[in-house]
N, C-alpha and C positions, 0 to 999 in steps of 0.2 A: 557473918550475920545475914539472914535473910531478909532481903527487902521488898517492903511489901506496900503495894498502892491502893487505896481504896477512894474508887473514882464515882462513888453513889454515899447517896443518907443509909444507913446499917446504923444496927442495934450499936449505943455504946458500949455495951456487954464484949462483944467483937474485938472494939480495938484496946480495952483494958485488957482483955487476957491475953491477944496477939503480944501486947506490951511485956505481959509479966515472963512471957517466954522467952523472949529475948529478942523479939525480933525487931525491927525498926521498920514503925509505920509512917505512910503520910498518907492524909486523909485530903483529898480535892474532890467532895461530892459537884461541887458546882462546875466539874469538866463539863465540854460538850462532847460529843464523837467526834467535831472537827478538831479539837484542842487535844483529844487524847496525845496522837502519833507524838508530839511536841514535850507531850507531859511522862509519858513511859520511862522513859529514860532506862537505868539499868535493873529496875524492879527486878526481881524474880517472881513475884505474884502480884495479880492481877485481882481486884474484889471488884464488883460490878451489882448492879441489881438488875436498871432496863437499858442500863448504858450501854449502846453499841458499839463494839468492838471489830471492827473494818479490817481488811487487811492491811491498810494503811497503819495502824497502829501495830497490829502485830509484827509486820515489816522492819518497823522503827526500831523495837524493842530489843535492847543490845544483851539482854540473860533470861528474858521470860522464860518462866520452864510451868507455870501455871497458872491458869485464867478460872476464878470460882467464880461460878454464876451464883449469886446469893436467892435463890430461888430454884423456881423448877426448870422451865421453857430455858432452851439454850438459842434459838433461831433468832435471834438480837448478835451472838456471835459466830465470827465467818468460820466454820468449823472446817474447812477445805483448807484454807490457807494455814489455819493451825496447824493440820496436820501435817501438810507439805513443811512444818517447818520443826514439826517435831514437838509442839507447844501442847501440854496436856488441857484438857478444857471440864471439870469438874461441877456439877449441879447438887442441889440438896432437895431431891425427890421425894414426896411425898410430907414434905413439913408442912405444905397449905393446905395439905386436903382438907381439914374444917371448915378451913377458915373462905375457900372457894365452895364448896359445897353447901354452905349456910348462906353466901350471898347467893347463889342460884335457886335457893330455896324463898327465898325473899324476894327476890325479884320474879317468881312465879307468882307468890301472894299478891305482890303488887302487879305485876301484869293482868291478875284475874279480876284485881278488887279495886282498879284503876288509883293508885293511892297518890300517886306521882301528881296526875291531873285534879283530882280532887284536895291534891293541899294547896296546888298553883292557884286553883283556885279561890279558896276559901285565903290564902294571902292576899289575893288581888283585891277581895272586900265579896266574893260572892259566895253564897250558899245555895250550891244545886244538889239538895240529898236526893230530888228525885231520879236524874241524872246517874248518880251515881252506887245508886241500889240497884244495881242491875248486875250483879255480878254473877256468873254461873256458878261461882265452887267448884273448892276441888274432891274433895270424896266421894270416891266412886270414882271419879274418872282416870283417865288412863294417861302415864306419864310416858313418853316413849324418851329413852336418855341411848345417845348417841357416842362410843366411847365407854367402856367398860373398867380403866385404870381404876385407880386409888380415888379418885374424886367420882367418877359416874356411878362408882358400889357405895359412895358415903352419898351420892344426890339418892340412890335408890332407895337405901338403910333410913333417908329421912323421909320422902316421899310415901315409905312404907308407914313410918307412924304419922301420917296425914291420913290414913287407909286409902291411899292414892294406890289401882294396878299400876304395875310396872313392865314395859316390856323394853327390849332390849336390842342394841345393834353393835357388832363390833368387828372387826376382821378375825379377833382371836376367840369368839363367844362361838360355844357351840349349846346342842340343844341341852347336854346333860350340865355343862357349868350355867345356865340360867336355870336348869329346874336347883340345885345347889344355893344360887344366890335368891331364888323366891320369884323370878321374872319370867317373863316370856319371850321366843325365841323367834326374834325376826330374821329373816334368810337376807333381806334388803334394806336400805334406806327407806327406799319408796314405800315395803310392805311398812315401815316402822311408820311412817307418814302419816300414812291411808287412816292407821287403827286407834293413832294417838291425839288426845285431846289436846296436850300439851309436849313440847319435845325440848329436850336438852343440850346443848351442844359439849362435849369434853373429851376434843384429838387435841393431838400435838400439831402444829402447824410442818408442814413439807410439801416439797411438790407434787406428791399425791393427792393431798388435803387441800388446796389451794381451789380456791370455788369451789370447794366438794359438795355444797349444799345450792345446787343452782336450780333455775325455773323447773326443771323435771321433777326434784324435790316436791318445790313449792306448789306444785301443782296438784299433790295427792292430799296435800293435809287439808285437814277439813277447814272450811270457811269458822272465822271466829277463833281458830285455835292459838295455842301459845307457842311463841318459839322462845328460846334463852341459850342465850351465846357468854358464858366465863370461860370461853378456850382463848380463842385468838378470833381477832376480826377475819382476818383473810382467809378462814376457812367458807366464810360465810361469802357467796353473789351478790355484794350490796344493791345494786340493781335490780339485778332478780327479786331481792330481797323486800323493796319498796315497792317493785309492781304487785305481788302479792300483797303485801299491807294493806293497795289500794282496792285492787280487785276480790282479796275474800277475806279483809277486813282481820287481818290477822293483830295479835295484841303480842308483842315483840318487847323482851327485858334485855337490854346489853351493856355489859361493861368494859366489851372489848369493839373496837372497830378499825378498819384497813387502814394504814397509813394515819395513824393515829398518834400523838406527841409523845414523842420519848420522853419527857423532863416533866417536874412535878408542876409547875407552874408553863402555862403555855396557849395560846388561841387557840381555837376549839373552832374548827371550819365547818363541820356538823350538823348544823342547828335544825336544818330541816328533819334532819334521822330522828334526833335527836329528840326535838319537840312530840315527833310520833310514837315516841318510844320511856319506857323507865330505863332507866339508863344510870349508870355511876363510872366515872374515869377509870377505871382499870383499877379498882381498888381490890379486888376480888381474896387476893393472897395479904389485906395487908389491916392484920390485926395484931395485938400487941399478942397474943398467945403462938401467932404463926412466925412473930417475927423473934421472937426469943428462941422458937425451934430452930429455927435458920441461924438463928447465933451460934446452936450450941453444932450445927452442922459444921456451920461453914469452919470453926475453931477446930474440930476433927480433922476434918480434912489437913487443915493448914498442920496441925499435931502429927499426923501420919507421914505426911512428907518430908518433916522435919527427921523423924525417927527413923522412916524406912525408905526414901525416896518413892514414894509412891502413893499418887492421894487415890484413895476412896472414890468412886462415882464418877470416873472419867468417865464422857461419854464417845470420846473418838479414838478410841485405843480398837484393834481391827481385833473383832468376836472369836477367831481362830485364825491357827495356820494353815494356809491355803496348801499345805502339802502334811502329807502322812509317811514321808521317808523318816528314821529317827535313828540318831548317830548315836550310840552312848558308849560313854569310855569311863569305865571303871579306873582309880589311877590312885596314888599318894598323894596326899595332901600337901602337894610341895609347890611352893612359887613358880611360876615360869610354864606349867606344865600346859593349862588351855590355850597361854598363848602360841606354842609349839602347835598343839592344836587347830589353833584355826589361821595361821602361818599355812599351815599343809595346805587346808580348806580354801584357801588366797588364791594358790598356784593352781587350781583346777577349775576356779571361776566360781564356788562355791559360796551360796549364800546361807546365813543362818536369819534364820525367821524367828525362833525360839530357842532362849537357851535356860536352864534351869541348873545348877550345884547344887548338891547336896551332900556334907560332910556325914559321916558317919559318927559315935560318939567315941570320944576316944581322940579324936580328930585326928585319925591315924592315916586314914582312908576315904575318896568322895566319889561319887559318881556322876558325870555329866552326861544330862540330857539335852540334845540338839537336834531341832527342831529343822531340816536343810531340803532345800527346792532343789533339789537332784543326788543321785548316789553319788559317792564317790566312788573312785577305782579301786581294784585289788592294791595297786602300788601305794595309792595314798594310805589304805589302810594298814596294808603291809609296816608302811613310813612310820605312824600313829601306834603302832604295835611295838613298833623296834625300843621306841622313847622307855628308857628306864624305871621311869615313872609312873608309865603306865600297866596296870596288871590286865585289862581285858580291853579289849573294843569286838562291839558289834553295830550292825547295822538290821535296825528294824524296818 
């Protein structure tokens, strides 16, 4: 029976179907990251949302074979040490783009139309409508969104019916996929800066991305303009980020920020960013239409593995085989025969990288493809030839 740990709040949806399948659940949303290594025990899956998963817990874990990130971002877990250990690490991509894309769209309105500060106020017992009719608008003006995925084409598709221009930044954006998506084509950050009245922030967080938006940025956007960050804090120069604020008066929406609380309840050390800013805790992905998508994700995944040993949307399984030599042996469908096979491939120091079967119908006949980091020799082949069982071998 597959056992299965769900160490975050998740849809109840989730653990009634995981149930109906057979598996056995225990649900400890109220772990920490330090409590996990202690709590893993011999799970076989791992359910998570922002809970961080340390090497420390993957270490512990005496049969993990799968860690689902119930959501999209996977940089909450150690994806280095997973791999070193063989641990698959699966996400459910693309389930929040609304639900992030609509708070980014919101929190532009309210960065442009100060709504934040204007209801602070008007609770505190004041009425400054004069104060707060000051707002530029967005129509007509130019949204510059940062990041091209699933959520920066859904901030763009809604900016557009604001008749907000759109232009565009992305490593993978060139001129003819922005004239395609209706946007315009920035070469730079910077040029995206310069031209944008308002900019969006939506990369994946990595050590590329880490400060990717520092005083060099800040320093081309126009005085007054909008910045809005639903990626991740650390992509963003918090530093940087407030010298700007002060010096050209920027109007900043954030629901993500650096070193910011992992757990649903928690101090909030902030207050200054914070006060300057509209702002919401990292709620961005968390609507009840995003999070039943995620249910029915995350349930796939767990269904696929169960059926085929293999979930859906691994994100640290290696893109190809670093080599193009390819062993294939045509051969009878008979027991015993790959492993005679890579028996030979042992004795010559021979690794396989990729291996694929494929029976024929009939199931008379299968042919393997093996995927191997150096040739082998006429002898081994020769060897591989001789086997009874097998009717061809070449090497590609």
């Amino acid at each position: 029976m597959l056992k299965i740990l769900i160490a975050d709040k998740v849809s109840p949806k989730i653990v009634s179907s995981l149930e109906k399948m057979g598996t056995e659940v225990t649900i400890n949303p109220d772990l920490t990251a330090e409590a996990l290594p202690s709590a893993i025990g011999d799970a076989d899956v791992l359910i998570v949302r922002s809970k961080k998963v340390t090497a420390a817990t993957l270490n512990a874990a005496k049969s993990l074979e799968l860690v689902i990130r119930a959501g999209a971002g996977v940089n909450t877990i150690d994806l280095k040490q997973a791999s070193a250990l063989g641990i698959a690490v699966a996400n459910c991509p693309g389930k929040n783009t609304d639900a992030v894309a609509e708070l980014a769209i919101g929190l532009l309105i309210a960065a442009d139309r100060r709504i934040v500060d204007a209801s602070v106020d008007l609770r505190s017992g004041r009425w400054r409508k004069k104060e707060y009719g000051k707002a530029a608008g967005l129509k007509g003006r130019t949204l510059g969104i940062i990041g091209l995925g699933s959520i920066g084409k859904a901030v763009a598709k809604r900016a557009h019916g604001l008749e907000m221009k759109v232009v565009g930044w992305s490593r993978s954006l060139t001129p003819q996929l922005a004239e395609e998506l209706g946007i315009g084509f920035c070469k730079t950050i910077q040029e995206l800066a310069a031209c944008s009245d308002a900019v969006s922030v939506h990369l994946a967080v990595s050590p590329e991305t880490n400060n990717f938006l520092g005083a060099d940025f800040f320093a081309k956007m126009k005085k007054g303009a909008i910045l809005i960050n639903t990626s991740r804090g650390e992509i963003v120069d918090t530093a940087a980020l407030k010298d700007a604020m002060a010096q050209k008066k920027l109007r900043v929406g954030l629901d993500v920020f650096a070193k910011e609380p992992a757990g649903g309840e928690a101090d909030f050390d902030q207050k200054e960013l914070a006060a300057a800013t509209s702002c919401t805790p990292h709620i961005g992905a968390s609507t009840e239409q995003a999070e039943e998508a995620i249910a029915e994700e995350t349930i796939r995944i767990v269904q696929s593995l169960m059926k085929t040993g293999k979930a859906p949307n691994t994100v640290n399984i290696r893109a190809a085989a670093t080599t193009d030599i390819t062993l294939l042996v045509r051969h009878y469908n008979r027991v015993g025969v790959l492993a005679s096979v890579l028996d030979l491939l042992k004795i010559e120091n021979i690794n396989v990288e990729e291996m694929e079967n494929i029976i024929f119908s009939g199931n008379a006949a299968a042919v393997a493809c093996l995927k191997i980091d150096h040739a082998p020799s006429k002898a081994v082949v020769e060897k591989i030839s001789a086997n009874e069982s097998v009717i061809q071998v070449s090497v590609k």
